[in-house]
ZAMARGU-4260 file (C-alpha; in steps of 0.2 Angstrom, whole numbers, plus 5000, padded with zeros to 4 digits):
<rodrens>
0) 5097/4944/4855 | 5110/4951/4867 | 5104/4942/4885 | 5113/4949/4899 | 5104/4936/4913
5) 5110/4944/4926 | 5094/4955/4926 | 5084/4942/4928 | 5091/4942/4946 | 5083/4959/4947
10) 5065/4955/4938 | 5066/4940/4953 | 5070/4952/4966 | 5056/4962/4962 | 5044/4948/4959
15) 5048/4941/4976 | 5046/4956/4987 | 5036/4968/4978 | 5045/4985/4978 | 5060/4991/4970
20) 5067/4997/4988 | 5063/4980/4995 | 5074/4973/4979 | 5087/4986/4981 | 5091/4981/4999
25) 5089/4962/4994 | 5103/4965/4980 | 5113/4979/4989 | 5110/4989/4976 | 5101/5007/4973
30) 5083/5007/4968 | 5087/5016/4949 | 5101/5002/4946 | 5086/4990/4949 | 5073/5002/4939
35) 5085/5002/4923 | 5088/4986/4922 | 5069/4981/4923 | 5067/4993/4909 | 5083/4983/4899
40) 5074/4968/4903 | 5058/4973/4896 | 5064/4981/4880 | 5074/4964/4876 | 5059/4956/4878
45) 5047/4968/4869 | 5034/4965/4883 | 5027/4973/4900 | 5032/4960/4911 | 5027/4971/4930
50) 5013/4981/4933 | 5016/4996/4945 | 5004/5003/4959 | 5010/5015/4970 | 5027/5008/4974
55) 5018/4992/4972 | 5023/4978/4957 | 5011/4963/4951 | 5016/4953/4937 | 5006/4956/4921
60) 5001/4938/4911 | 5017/4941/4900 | 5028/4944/4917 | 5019/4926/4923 | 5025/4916/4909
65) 5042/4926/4908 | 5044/4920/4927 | 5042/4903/4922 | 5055/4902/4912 | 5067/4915/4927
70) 5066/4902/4940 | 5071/4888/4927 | 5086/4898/4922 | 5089/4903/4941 | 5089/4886/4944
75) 5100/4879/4932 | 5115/4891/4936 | 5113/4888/4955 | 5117/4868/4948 | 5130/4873/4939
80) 5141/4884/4953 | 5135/4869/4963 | 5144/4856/4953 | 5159/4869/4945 | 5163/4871/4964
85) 5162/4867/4983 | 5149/4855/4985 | 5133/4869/4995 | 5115/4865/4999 | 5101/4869/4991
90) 5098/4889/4990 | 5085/4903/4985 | 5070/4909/4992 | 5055/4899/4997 | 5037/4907/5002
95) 5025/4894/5011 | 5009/4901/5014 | 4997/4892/5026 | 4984/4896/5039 | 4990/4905/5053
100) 4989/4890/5067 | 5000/4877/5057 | 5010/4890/5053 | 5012/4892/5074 | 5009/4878/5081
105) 5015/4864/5068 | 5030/4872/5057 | 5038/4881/5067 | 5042/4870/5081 | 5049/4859/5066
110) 5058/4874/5055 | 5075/4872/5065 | 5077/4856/5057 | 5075/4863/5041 | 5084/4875/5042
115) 5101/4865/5049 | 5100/4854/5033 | 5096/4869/5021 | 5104/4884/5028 | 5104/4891/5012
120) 5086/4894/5008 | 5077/4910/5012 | 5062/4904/5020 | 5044/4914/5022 | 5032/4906/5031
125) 5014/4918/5028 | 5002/4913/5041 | 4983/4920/5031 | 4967/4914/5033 | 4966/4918/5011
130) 4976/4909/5002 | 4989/4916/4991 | 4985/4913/4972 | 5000/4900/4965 | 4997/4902/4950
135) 5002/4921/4947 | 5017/4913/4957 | 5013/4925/4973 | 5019/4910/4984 | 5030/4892/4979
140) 5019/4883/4989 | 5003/4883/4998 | 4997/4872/5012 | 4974/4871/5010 | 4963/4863/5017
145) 4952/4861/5003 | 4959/4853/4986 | 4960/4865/4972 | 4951/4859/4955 | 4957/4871/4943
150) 4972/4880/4939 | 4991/4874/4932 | 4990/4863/4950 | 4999/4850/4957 | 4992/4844/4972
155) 4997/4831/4986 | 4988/4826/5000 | 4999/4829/5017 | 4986/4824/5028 | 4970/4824/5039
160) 4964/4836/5053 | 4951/4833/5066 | 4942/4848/5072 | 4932/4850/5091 | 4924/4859/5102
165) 4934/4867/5113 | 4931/4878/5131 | 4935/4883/5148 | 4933/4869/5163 | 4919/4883/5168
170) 4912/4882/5150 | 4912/4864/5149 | 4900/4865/5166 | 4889/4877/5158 | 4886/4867/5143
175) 4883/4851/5153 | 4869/4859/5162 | 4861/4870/5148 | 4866/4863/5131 | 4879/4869/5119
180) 4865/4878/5111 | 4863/4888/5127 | 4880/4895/5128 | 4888/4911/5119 | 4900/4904/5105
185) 4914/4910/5096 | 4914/4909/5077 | 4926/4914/5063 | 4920/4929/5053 | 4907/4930/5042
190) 4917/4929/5028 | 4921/4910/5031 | 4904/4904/5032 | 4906/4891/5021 | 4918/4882/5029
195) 4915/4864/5035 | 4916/4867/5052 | 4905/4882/5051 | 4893/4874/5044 | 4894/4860/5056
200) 4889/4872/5068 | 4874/4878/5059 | 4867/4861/5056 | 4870/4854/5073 | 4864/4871/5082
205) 4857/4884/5071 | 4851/4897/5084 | 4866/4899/5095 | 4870/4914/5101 | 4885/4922/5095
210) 4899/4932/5107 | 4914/4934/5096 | 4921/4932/5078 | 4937/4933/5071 | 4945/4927/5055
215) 4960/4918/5066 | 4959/4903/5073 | 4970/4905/5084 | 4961/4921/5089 | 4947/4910/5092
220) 4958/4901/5105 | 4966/4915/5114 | 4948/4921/5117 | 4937/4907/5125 | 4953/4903/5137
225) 4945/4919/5146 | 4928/4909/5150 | 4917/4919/5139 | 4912/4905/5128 | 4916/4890/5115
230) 4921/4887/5099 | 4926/4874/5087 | 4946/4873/5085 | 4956/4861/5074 | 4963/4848/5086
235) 4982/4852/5085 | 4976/4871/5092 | 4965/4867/5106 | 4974/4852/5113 | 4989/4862/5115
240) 4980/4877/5126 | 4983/4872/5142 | 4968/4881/5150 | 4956/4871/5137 | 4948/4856/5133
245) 4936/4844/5123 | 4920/4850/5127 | 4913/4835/5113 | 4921/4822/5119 | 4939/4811/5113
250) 4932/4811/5096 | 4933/4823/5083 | 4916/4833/5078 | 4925/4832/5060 | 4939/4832/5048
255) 4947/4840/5034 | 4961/4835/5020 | 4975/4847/5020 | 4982/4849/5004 | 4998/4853/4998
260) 4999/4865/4982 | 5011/4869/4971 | 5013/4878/4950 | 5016/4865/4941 | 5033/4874/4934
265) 5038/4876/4951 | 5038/4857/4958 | 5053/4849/4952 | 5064/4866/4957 | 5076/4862/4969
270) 5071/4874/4982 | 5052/4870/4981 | 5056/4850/4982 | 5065/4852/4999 | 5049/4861/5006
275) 5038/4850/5000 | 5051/4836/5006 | 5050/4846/5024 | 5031/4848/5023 | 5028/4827/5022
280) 5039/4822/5032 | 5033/4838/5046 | 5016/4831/5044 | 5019/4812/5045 | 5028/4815/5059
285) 5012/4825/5069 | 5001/4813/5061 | 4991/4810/5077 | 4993/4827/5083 | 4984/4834/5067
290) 4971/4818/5067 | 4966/4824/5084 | 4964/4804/5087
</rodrens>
C-alpha cells in the first residue's frame, strides 16, 4: 500500500477539533485540501474511519482503532525530528478535562509552570461537570472523582478532597439559631443526585428547603456569597471565597478520591506523560488544600 502519512495529520486535525474549518485553520490549509485527503485516507484504508453531522465529525469504531495506531505514528516522527535535529520539548496537543473548579481554582494557577517547561504543547483544559468519554479518545486525559471500572482504562489515584458546608457570616447565624435544616440550601441539579455529597445531604437533612440549583459548583459558590443560603462546596472552593466560611466546623462533612484517567494507548505518549507528570506533582503540591484538613 502506497502510505502517504502526511494525512494522518489531517484525520488528527479533524479528530481533535471536530470540523474541517476548525482543521483547516489548525493546518493553514483550505477545508477541500482537508476533505480530499480524508477521502485518500479512507479509500487506502477500505474503512469509514469519521462520521459527519451537520458540520460535525465523530470517530466511527474503525476511526477509534485507526487513531490508535495515528498518535503512535504521530509520536514516533515527533522522536525522530527530535533526535535528527535541535534538541525541543515535548509537543502536540493535550485535552484535559476536569470539573469546572479544579479547572479554576487548582490548574490554572499552576499551568504557567507547565507551560514554561513544555512550551510546545497545545494544552485544552475543558472544565464540565460530564465527563468526556476517553475511550472514543474525545479527551487524553480526564481528572474524576469517582474511579472508572470498565473500559481500556488506566487509572491513578492523584488524590483526596474534603467537602463542607459552606455560607455567609449571616448564614452561619441563621443556621446556629434554627438548624441547617431550617435554612434555604443550594444544591447541584437534579441530574447529580447521586453524588456523594448530595446524598450526604439527603441522609443528614432530608426535608431541607431548596433555594437554587446549578450543575456548577462554582456556581454554587458565587450564589450563597449573596446571603440567600448554604451549600456543600469541595474544600479547595469554599476556603478560597473570601466572603465565606465553614458553616460545619474544621473538619470536612466528607471525602472523595480524585482519579486520574487515561486510554490505555494513550499513557506512555510523550505528550500525555508530561500531563499526567504535571497533574501529580499539581496535586501533591495542593495536598492540604484539596484534603480541606
Amino acid at each position: 500500500m502506497n502510505w502517504n502519512w502526511n494525512d494522518l495529520k489531517y484525520f488528527l486535525a479533524v479528530r481533535r477539533h471536530g470540523t474541517l474549518s476548525a482543521a483547516a485553520h489548525i493546518l493553514a490549509v483550505n477545508q477541500t485540501t482537508v476533505s480530499r485527503r480524508l477521502q485518500r485516507l479512507e479509500q487506502q484504508t477500505h474503512q469509514k474511519l469519521l462520521h459527519r453531522s451537520g458540520t460535525s465529525f465523530s470517530l466511527t469504531p474503525d476511526g477509534i482503532r485507526f487513531a490508535n495506531y495515528a498518535e503512535k505514528v504521530e509520536d514516533a516522527v515527533q522522536h525522530l525530528e527530535n533526535s535528527l535535529g535541535p534538541t525541543l520539548s515535548v509537543q502536540g496537543p493535550l485535552k484535559i478535562t476536569a470539573v469546572e473548579s479544579l479547572i479554576n481554582q487548582i490548574f490554572l494557577p499552576a499551568l504557567p509552570a507547565f507551560q514554561e517547561e513544555h512550551p510546545h504543547i497545545e494544552l485544552n483544559l475543558f472544565g464540565s461537570s460530564s465527563n468526556l468519554e476517553i475511550g472514543r479518545l474525545e479527551a487524553d486525559i480526564g481528572v474524576r472523582l469517582a474511579r472508572p471500572t470498565s473500559g481500556p482504562m488506566i487509572t491513578v489515584k492523584l488524590g483526596t478532597l474534603g467537602f463542607a458546608v459552606y455560607g455567609t457570616d449571616t448564614m452561619s447565624g441563621k443556621v446556629k439559631e434554627k438548624g441547617p435544616q431550617n435554612v434555604p440550601w443550594a444544591l447541584m441539579d437534579s441530574a447529580f443526585e447521586s453524588l456523594p455529597e448530595m446524598l450526604w445531604i439527603r441522609t443528614s437533612y432530608p426535608d431541607i428547603s431548596v433555594l437554587f440549583r446549578s450543575h456548577s459548583a462554582t456556581t454554587l459558590a458565587q450564589f450563597i456569597g449573596y446571603g440567600q443560603a448554604i451549600a456543600v462546596l469541595p474544600c479547595f472552593l469554599g476556603d478560597q471565597q473570601k466572603n465565606l466560611c465553614r458553616i460545619t466546623g474544621i473538619t470536612p462533612v466528607l471525602y472523595r478520591e480524585a482519579w486520574l484517567v487515561c486510554h490505555q494507548d494513550l499513557f506512555e505518549t510523550p505528550r500525555v506523560k508530561a500531563g499526567i507528570s504535571w497533574l501529580k506533582a499539581v496535586f501533591n503540591e495542593q495536598r492540604e488544600q484539596l484534603n480541606g484538613n
